[in-house]
C-alpha positions as CSV (number, residue, x, y, z in Angstrom):
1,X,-0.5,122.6,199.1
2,X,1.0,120.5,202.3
3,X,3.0,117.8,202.8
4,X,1.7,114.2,201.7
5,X,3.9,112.5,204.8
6,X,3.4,113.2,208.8
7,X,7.1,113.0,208.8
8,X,10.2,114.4,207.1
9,X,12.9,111.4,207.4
10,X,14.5,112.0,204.0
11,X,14.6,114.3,201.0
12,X,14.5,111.1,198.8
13,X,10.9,111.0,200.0
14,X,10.1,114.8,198.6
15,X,8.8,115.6,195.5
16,X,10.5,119.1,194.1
17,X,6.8,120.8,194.6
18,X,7.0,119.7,198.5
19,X,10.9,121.1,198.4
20,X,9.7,124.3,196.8
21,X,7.0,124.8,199.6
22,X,9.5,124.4,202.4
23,X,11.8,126.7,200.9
24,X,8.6,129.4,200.2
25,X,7.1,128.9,203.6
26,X,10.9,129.3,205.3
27,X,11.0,132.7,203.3
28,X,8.4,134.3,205.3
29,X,10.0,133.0,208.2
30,X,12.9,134.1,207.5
31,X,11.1,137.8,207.9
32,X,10.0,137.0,211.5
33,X,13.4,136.3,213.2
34,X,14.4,139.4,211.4
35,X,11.9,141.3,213.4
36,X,12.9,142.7,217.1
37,X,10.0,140.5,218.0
38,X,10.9,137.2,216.3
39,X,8.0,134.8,217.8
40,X,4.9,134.0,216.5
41,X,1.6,132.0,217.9
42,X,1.9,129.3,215.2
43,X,2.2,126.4,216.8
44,X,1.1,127.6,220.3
45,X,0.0,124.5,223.1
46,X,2.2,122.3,220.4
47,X,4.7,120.5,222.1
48,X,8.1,119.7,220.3
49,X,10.7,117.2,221.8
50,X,14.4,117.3,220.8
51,X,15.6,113.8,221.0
52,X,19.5,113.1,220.2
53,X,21.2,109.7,220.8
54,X,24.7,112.2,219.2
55,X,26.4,114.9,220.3
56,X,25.2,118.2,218.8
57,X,25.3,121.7,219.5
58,X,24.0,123.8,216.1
59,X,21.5,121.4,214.9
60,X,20.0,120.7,218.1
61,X,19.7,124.5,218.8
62,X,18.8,125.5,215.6
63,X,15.8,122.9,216.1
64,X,15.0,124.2,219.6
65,X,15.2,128.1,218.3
66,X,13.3,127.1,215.5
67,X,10.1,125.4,218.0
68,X,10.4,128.7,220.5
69,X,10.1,130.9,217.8
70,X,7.0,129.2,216.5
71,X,5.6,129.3,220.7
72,X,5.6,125.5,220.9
73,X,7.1,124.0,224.2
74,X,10.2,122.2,223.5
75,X,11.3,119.2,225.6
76,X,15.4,118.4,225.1
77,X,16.4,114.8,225.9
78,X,20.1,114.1,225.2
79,X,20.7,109.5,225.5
80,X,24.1,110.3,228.1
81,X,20.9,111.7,230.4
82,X,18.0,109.8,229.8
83,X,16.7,106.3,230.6
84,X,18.5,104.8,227.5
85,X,21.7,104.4,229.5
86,X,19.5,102.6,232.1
87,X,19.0,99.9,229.6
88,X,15.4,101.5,227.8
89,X,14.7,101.5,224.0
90,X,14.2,104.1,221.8
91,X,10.5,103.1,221.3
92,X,10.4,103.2,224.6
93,X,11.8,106.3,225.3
94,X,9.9,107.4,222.2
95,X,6.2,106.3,224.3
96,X,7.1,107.9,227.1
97,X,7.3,111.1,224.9
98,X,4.2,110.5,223.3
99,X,2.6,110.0,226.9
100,X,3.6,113.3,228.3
101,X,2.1,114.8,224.9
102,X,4.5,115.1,222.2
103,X,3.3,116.5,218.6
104,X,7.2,116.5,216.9
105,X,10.0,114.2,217.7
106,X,12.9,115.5,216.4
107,X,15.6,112.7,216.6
108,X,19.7,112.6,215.9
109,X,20.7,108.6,215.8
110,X,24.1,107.5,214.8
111,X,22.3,104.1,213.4
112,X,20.8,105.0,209.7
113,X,17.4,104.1,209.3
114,X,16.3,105.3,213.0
115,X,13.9,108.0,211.9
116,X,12.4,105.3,209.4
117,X,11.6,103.1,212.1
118,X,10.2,105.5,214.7
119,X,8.0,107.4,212.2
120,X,6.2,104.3,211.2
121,X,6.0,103.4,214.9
122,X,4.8,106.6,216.6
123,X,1.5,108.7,215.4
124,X,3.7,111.9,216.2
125,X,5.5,113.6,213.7
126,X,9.0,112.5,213.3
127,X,11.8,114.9,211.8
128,X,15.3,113.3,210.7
129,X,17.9,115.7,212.3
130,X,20.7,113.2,211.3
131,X,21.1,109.0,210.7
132,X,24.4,107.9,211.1
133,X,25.6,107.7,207.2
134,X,22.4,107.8,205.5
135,X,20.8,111.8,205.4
136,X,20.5,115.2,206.9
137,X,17.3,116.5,205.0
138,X,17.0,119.7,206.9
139,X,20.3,120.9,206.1
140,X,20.2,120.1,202.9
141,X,16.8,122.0,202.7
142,X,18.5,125.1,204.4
143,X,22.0,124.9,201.8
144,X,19.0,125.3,199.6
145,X,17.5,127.8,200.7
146,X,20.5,129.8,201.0
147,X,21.6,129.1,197.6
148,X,18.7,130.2,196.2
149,X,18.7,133.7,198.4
150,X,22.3,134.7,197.0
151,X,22.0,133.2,193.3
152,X,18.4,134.0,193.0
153,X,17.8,130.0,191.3
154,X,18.6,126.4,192.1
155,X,18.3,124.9,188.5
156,X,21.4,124.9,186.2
157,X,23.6,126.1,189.2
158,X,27.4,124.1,189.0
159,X,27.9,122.9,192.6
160,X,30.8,121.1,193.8
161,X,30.9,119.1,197.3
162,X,34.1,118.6,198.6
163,X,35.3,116.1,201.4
164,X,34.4,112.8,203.0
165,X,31.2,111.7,200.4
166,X,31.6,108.3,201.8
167,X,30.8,109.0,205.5
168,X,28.4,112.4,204.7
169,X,25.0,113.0,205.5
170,X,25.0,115.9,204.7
171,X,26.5,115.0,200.6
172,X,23.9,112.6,200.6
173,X,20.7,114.7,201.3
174,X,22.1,117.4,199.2
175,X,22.6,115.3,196.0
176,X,18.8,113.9,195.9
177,X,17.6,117.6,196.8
178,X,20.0,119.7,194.1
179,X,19.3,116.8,191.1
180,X,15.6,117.0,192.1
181,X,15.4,120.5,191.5
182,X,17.9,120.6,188.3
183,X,21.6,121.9,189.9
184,X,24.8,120.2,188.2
185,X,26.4,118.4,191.1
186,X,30.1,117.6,190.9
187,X,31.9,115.5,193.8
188,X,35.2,115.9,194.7
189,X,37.8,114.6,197.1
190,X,40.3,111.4,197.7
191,X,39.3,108.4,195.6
192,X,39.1,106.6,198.4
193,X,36.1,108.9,200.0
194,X,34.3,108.7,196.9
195,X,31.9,105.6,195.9
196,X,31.6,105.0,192.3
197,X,28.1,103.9,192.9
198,X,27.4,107.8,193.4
199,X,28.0,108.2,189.7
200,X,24.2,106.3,189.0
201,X,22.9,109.7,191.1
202,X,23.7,111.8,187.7
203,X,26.6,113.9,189.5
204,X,30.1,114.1,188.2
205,X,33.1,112.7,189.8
206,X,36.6,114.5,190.6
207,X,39.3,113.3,192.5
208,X,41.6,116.6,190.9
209,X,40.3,119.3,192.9
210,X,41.7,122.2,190.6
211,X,39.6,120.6,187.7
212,X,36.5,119.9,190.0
213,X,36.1,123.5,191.0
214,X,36.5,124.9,187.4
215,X,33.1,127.1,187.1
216,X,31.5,126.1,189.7
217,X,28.5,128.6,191.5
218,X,28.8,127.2,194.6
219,X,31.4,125.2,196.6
220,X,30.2,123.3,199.3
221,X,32.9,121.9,201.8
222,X,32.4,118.7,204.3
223,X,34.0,118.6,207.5
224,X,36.6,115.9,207.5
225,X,36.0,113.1,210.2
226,X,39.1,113.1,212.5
227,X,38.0,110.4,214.4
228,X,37.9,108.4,211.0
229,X,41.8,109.3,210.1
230,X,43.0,106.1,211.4
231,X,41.1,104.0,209.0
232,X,43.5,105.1,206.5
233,X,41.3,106.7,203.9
234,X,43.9,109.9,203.3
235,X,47.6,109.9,204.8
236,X,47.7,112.4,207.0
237,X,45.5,115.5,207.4
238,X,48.7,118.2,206.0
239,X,48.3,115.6,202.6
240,X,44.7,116.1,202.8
241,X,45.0,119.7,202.9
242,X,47.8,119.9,200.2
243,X,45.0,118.3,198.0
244,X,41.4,119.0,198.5
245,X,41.9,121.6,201.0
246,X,40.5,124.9,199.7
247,X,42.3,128.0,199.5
248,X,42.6,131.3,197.9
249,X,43.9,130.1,194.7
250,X,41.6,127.2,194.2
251,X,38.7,129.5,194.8
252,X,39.6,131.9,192.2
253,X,39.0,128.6,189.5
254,X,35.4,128.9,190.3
255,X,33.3,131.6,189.3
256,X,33.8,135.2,190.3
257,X,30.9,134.9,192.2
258,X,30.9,131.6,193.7
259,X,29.6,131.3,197.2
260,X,31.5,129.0,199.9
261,X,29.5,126.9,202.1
262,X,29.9,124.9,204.9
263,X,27.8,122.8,207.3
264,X,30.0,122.9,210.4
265,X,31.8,122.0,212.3
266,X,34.8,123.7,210.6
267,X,38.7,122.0,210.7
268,X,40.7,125.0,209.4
269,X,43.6,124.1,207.8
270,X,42.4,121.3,207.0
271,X,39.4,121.4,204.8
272,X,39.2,124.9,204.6
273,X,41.9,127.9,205.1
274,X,40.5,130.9,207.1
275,X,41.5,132.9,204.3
276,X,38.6,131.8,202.9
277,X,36.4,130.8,205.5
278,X,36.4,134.3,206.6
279,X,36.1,135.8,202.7
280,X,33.2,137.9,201.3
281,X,32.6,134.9,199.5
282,X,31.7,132.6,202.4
283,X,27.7,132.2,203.1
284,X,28.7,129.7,205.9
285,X,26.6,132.1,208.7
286,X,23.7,132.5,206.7
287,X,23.5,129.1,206.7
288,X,23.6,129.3,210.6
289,X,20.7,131.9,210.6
290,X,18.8,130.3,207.6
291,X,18.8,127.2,209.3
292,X,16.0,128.5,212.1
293,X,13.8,129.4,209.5
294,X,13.6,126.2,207.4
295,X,13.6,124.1,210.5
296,X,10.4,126.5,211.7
297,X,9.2,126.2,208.0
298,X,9.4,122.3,208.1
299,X,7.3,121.8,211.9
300,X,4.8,124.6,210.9
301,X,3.9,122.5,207.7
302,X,3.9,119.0,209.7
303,X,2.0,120.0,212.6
304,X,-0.8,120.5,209.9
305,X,-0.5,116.8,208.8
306,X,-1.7,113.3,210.5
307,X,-1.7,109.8,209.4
């Protein structure tokens, strides 16, 4: 089995059979950087290129640990250094690339839709590492895969996601990727930060966080956009806290084996208490680690594939 697209832009455009293969191809992965020797030839004389128009520092070198690992060479072009602020456009930028021989482009945009447009623009393959508001498909693919390597299933699991749904990539490629493969997904956080149109997705809607988290397998929480506070979607960041922050107490409502994720960046004490962050209960590392191995999963399979 492969991949039917060149390009991973969005988890909407997975089937579960193509999610399933990611996730079973990052298992054996997941072996190698285990290893004292954690390369392998895979993708050898392949040449990958990190392109990211935002600031990031774990999912650009997750994607760049993830390419060295599999031996391809890995170019890193952040916009504050490259001809963009020169006046150049991204398909511009994004011939260059191809001219000096790129096989991946791996692109961060803060506009939604820019992975969409370069993938059908480019012969490369293009891999969605964050658009604006719309998705994150590779970190929803690796909350995946580390749900299903400490609750052993995906289907019929009770996960709540807590936070800023409005603004969140992150939520967004999660929902499409847990309903696909048959998880419960509840939302919770300040009405304001959660659409109603979300309800047409299947999940459940809380804005009581006590009652949101009753049960639940896994609790997933979302960074909290400072830079966003002044638009007055919560009062002040102590209120947010009081409310949908998670704590001790709140985590005891879920089950006694609930698992806490989080994507990172972490505010603590403000979405999360380091009571908990730091718990036995927190996978938030393994998500760090399992991260490299879905990202190599993901270029192994599309180096494979061509329009």
């Amino acid at each position: 089995m492969n991949l039917r697209s060149k390009d991973l832009v969005s988890i909407k455009d997975l089937d579960a059979g193509e999610i399933g293969l990611i996730l079973e191809t990052a298992s054996g992965f997941r072996d190698v950087i285990s290893r004292d020797i954690k390369k392998v030839p895979a993708l050898r004389g392949k040449t990958t290129v990190n392109l990211f128009y935002e600031p990031s520092t774990r999912t650009r070198t997750s994607f760049e640990v993830a390419a060295k690992r599999l031996s391809t060479d890995v170019i890193n072009i952040a916009s504050s250094t490259s001809s963009v602020v020169k006046g150049e456009t991204l398909l511009d930028t994004a011939k260059t690339v191809l001219a000096l021989g790129a096989d991946i482009v791996v692109i961060r945009h803060s506009c939604s839709g820019t992975p969409h447009f370069l993938a059908k623009n480019i012969k490369a393959s293009v891999v969605n590492a964050g658009d604006g508001t719309n998705e994150h498909p590779t970190q929803a693919l690796l909350d995946l895969f580390t749900m299903q390597e400490h609750k052993g299933r995906i289907k019929g699991l009770e996960v709540a996601i807590v936070g800023d749904i409005l603004h969140s990539r992150v939520a967004k490629s999660n929902i499409y990727a847990l309903t696909k493969l048959g998880a419960n997904v509840r939302l919770i956080g300040p009405p304001t930060l959660l659409p109603d149109f979300m309800r047409d997705l299947g999940v459940s809607i809380y804005s009581d966080m006590n009652q949101g988290l009753e049960g639940a397998d896994v609790i997933m929480m979302l960074r909290i956009q400072l830079e966003r506070q002044g638009k007055g979607f919560f009062p002040s960041t102590h209120e947010y806290f009081r409310n949908w922050g998670l704590t001790a107490g709140r985590v005891a409502r879920a089950k006694e084996d609930v698992i806490i994720m989080h994507p990172g960046p972490m505010n603590r004490g403000i979405e999360i208490s380091s009571e908990v962050a730091d718990s036995s209960r927190s996978v938030i590392l393994d998500q760090v680690t399992n991260g490299i191995a879905v990202r190599m999963a993901a270029l192994y399979l599309l180096s494979g594939v061509r329009a």
